[in-house]
N, C-alpha and C positions, 0 to 999 in steps of 0.2 A: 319874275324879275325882282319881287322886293324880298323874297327869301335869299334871293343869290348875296342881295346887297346885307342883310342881315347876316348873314352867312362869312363874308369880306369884312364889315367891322367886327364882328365877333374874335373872326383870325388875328385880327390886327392888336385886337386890345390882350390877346392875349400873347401876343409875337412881345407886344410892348412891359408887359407886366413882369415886374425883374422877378427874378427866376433867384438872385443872389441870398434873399434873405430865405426862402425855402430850403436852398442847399445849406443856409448856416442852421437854421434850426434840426436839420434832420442828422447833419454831422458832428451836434455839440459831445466831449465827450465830458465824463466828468470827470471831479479834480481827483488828482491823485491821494489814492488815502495813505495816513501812516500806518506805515507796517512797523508791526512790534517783532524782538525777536522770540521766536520761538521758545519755550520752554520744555526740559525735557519733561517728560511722560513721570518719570517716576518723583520727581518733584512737585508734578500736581495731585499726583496719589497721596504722596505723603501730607502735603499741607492740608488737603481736603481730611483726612481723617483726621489731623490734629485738631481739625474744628469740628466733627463731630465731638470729637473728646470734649474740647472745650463749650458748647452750646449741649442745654438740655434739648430731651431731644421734643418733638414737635406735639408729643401726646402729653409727655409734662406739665407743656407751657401751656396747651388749652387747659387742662385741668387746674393749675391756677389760676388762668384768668376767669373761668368757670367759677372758683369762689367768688372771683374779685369782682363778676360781676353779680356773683347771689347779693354781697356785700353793700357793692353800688345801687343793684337794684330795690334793696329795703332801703337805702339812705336816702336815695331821691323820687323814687318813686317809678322811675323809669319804665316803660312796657314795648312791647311789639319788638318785631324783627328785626326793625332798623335804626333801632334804640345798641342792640344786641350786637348786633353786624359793626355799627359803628365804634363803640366799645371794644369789641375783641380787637378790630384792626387797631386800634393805637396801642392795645394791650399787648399784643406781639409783635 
């Protein structure tokens, strides 16, 4: 008998429990994004090379900041990896 009646509130509190904000959470969609337009293909080709052209290229630049940090690292004393790591990142 007291399972039937456990059984009857249970139905009830969930007949009662709004249903509204489950169906908003599950149907939120999101904002619309800006779209840009498009650009042709051979307009991204070309600008990307002209910046090759223009930036040395990426073996260059460790190599002087490789001096800069031989340099660095006699001026202050500097040691370890993360001395090293951290240097090179602001140096390129």
């Amino acid at each position: 008998m007291s399972t039937r009646i456990l059984i009857a509130v249970l139905a009830a509190a969930l007949a009662a429990a709004p249903t509204a904000s489950f169906a908003q959470t599950q149907t939120q969609t999101k904002p619309a994004a800006t779209t840009q337009p498009a650009k042709p293909a051979a307009t991204k080709a070309a600008a990307s090379k002209a910046d090759e052209e223009d930036e040395p290229s990426t073996a260059d630049q460790k190599k002087a900041c490789d001096a800069k940090w031989k340099t660095e690292k006699e001026k202050t004393g500097a040691k370890g990896w993360k001395a090293y790591f951290t240097f090179m990142a602001k140096c390129m």
